[in-house]
N, C-alpha and C positions, 0 to 999 in steps of 0.2 A: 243565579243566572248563568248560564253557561254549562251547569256541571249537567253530571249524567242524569238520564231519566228518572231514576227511584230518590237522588239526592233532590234533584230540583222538587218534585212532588212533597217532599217532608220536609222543604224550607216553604212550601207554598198552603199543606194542608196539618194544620199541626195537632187534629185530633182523630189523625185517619190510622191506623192500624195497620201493615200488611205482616199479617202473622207469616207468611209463605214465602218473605224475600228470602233471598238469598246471597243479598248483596254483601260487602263487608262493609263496615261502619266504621267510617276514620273521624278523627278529629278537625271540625267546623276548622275554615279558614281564617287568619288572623284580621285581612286588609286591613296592612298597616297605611297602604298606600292612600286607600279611598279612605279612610277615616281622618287621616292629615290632608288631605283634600280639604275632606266636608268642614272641618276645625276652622280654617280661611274660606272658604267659598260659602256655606250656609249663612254663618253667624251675620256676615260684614255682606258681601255684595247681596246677596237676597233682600238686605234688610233695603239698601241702597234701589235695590229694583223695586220694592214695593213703594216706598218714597214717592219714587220718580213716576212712576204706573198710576198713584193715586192721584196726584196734586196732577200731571199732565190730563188724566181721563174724564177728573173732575172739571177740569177746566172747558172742555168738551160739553160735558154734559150741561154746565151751570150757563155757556153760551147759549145754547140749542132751547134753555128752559126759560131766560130772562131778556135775552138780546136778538136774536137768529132763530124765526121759526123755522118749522122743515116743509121750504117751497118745493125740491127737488127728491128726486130719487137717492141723488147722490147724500143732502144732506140727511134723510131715511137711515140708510147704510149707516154712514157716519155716526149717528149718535146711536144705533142700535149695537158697532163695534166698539165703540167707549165703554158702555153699560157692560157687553162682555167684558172687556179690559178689565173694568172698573170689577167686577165680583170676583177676575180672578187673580188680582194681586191681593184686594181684601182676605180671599181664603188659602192665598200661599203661605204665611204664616204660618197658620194652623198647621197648614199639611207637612210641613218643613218640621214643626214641633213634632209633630207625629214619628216624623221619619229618625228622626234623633234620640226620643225617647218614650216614654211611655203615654197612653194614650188616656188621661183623664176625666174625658167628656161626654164619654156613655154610649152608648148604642146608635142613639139617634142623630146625636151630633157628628158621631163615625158614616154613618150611610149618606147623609145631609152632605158633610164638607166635600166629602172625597166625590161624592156624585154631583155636586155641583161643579167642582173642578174640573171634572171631564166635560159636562156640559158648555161650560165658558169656553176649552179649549178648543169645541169641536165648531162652536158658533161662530168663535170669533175667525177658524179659516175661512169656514166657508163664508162667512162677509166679505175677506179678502179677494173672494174669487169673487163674487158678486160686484166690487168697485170695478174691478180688475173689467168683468164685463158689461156694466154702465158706463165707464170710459168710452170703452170698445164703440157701445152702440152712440152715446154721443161723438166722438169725434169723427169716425170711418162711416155710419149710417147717421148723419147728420138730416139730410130731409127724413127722414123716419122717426128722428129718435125722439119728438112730443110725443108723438102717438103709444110708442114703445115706452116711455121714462113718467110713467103718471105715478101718482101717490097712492093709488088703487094696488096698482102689481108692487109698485115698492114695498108697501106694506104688508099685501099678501106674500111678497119673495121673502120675507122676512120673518114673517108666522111657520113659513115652512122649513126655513134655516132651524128658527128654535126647537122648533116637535123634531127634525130631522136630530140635531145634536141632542135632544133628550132622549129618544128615539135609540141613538149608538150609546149612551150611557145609562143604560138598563142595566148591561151586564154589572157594571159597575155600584150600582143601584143595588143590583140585589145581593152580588156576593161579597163583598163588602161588609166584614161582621166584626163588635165590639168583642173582644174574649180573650180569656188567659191561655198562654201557651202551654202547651205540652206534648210531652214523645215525639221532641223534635233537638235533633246535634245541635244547631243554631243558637238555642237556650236555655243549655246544659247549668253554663254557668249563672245566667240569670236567675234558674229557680233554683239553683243551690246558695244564691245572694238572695233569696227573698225567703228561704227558711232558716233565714239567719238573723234577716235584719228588717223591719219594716212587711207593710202589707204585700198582697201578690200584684205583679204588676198587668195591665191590660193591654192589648194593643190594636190596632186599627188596621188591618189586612184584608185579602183574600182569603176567603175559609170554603172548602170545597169537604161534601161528604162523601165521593169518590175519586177513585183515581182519575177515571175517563172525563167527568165533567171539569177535575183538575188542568189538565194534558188540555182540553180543547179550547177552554176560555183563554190559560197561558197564551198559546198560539193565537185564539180569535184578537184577543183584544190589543197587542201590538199589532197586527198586519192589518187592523182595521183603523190603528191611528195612522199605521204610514200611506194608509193608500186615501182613505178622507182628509187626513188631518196634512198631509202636505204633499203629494203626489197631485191629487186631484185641483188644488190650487194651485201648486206649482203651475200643471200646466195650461190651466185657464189662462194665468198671469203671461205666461211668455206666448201663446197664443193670441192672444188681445191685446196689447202691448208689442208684440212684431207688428200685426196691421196699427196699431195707433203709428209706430213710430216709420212705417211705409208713409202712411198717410200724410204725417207732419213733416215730411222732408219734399211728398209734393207740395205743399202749401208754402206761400211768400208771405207768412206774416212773421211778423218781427220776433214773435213772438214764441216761436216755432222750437228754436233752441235750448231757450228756458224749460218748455213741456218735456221737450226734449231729454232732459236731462233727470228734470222731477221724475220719469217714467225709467230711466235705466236706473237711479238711486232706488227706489220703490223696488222694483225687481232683486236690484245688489243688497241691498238690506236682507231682505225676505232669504234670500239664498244662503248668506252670511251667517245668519243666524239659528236658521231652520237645518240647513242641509248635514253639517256637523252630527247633530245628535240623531236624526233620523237614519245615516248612516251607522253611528255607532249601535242603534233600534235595529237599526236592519241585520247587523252583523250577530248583535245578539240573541236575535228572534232564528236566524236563519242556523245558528249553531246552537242552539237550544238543548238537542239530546245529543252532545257531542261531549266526549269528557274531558274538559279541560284543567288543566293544574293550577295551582291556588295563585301562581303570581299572573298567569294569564288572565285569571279571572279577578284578579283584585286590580290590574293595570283597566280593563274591561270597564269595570264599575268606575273607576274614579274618572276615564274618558267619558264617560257619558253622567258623571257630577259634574264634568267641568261644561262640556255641551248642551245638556240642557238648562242652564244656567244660562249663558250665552242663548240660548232659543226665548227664555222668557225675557233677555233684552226686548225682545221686538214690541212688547206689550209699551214698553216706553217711549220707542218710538213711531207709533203708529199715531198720536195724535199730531207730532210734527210733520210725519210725512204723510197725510193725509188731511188735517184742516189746516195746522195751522199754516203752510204752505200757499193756503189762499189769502190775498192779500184782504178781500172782505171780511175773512175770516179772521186776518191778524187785526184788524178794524176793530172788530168786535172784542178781540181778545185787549188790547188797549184800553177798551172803554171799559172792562171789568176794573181793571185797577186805578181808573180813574174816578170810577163811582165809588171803589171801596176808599180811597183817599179822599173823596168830600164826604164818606160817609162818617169814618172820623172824623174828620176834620168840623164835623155838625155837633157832636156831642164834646168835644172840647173847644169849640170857638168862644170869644166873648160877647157879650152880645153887641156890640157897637161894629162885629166884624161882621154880624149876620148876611145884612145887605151885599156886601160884598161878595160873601162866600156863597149866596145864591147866584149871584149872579155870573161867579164862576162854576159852577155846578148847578145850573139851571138845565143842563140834559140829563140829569140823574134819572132814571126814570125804574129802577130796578126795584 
């Protein structure tokens, strides 16, 4: 990332040939920097993000499935951006293993994980833009917004999110290939450690059979994450969200302040998290055939290990700042752990408690 045109190419296509270069050929970069990064940030907080991503999204979802059906548009949204959440902290792992080391899992499990990841990242913005403008329509188009907010278009906005983000994860779909490396500086040392010691190793990449199809995916597929994946939600959110919060400074309800406030957290999160690494995307996308020196480019990578790290916080907090936040919603989330406590509490009672314990857990109904 960052080096010059013919280097980046032969870290991107590592069965491509150019008998014709002309370049000189130095020895691959060390990144001491980004490797003692990933050493603390992969292992430990990733693992931490996935935790918190599962247990909050599922929480979400096991609401929406046993307690709280989906009346509204807004709850539509809501459990359709958990289920993102939810498949792409499941597949972070994986892709974290991948990025660390070799790629075990075959072909198909390579084209599958990595192209579902892009799918979950690209669905779960644009949901965010979608709440961002169901808000909008309910609280600033209020007499309109039954007519506008039916379970009809929710559903349908949501069919179109998913094909849309399956849609931008073709490329990724297709070029996306299981295979062993070779006549590539990057790893030199790898195959001189693998005809030494053990099987050859596999890995899960980009595989291009030309240069030019190399050169235009590199550049398509970052500048199509920054301009869908947060650009284009960014500015739905601060567009619909200025008029929400115009509107709730005209209104006298008590209540005004509290919205108030949910709606700038919502915004500052999304920014906090997002803006960091997309910037560091941007920087790297936009110096791409630029030749940069190895400490530049190893400071480079391990900014955007520590930034997109911090971006996949937000998958942890989107179920607090978005349901659980409702106070119905914290209702529901209550009576989870109150059914799961008489649900034990049923196979270890004695039986002279039974009466009892129904008739404190007579709303169990899950």
């Amino acid at each position: 990332m960052g080096n010059s045109e013919e280097e980046m190419f032969y870290q991107l296509d590592y069965d491509y040939n150019d008998t014709d270069s002309d370049y000189l050929i130095e020895a691959p970069c060390s990144y001491q920097n980004t490797h003692s990064v990933e050493l603390v940030v992969i292992p430990y907080v990733h693992i931490i993000i996935c935790i918190l991503g599962f247990v909050g999204n599922s929480l979400v979802i096991v609401t929406y499935a046993f307690y709280k059906s989906t009346k509204s548009m807004t709850d539509v949204y809501l459990l359709n951006l958990a289920i993102a959440d939810l498949l792409f902290v499941v597949s972070l792992p994986l892709i974290v293993y991948n990025e660390l080391s070799a790629w075990p899992m075959g072909p198909v499990a390579c084209k599958l994980l990595c192209g579902s990841y892009s799918v979950n990242l690209y669905s779960g913005m644009l949901l965010l833009a979608c709440i961002s403008a169901d808000r909008y329509i309910a609280i600033v188009c209020a007499r309109r917004s039954s007519r506008l907010r039916s379970l009809v278009y929710s559903r349908l906005i949501c069919a179109v999110v998913w094909a849309s983000a399956l849609l931008l994860s073709v490329p990724t779909f297709y070029f996306y290939s299981w295979y062993q490396p070779s006549n590539s500086i990057a790893f030199i040392e790898d195959e001189e450690r693998n005809q030494t010691s053990g099987p050859p190793q596999y890995i899960c990449e980009f595989r291009f059979t030309d240069k030019t199809t190399a050169l235009n995916i590199k550049m398509a597929v970052p500048s199509t994450q920054l301009a869908v994946g947060f650009f284009l939600p960014l500015l739905v959110m601060v567009c619909c969200y200025t008029a929400v919060i115009v509107t709730l400074r005209k209104a006298r309800s008590f209540q005004r302040h509290k919205a108030m406030r949910v709606v700038l957290a919502v915004v500052a999160v999304f920014i906090v998290c997002h803006l960091p690494y997309n910037v560091a995307l941007l920087y790297d996308t936009a110096n791409m055939f630029e030749l940069q020196s190895c400490q530049e480019s190893d400071i480079l990578q391990a900014a955007k290990t520590v930034t997109k790290t911090v971006a996949y916080l937000h998958c942890c907090l989107n179920p607090v700042l978005y349901a659980f936040v409702g106070v119905k919603f914290r209702n529901h989330f209550r009576r989870i752990f109150q059914d799961l406590w008489c649900l034990g509490k049923s196979y270890s009672a004695p039986p002279l408690g039974e009466r009892i314990q129904q008739k404190n857990c007579s709303s169990f109904t899950m």
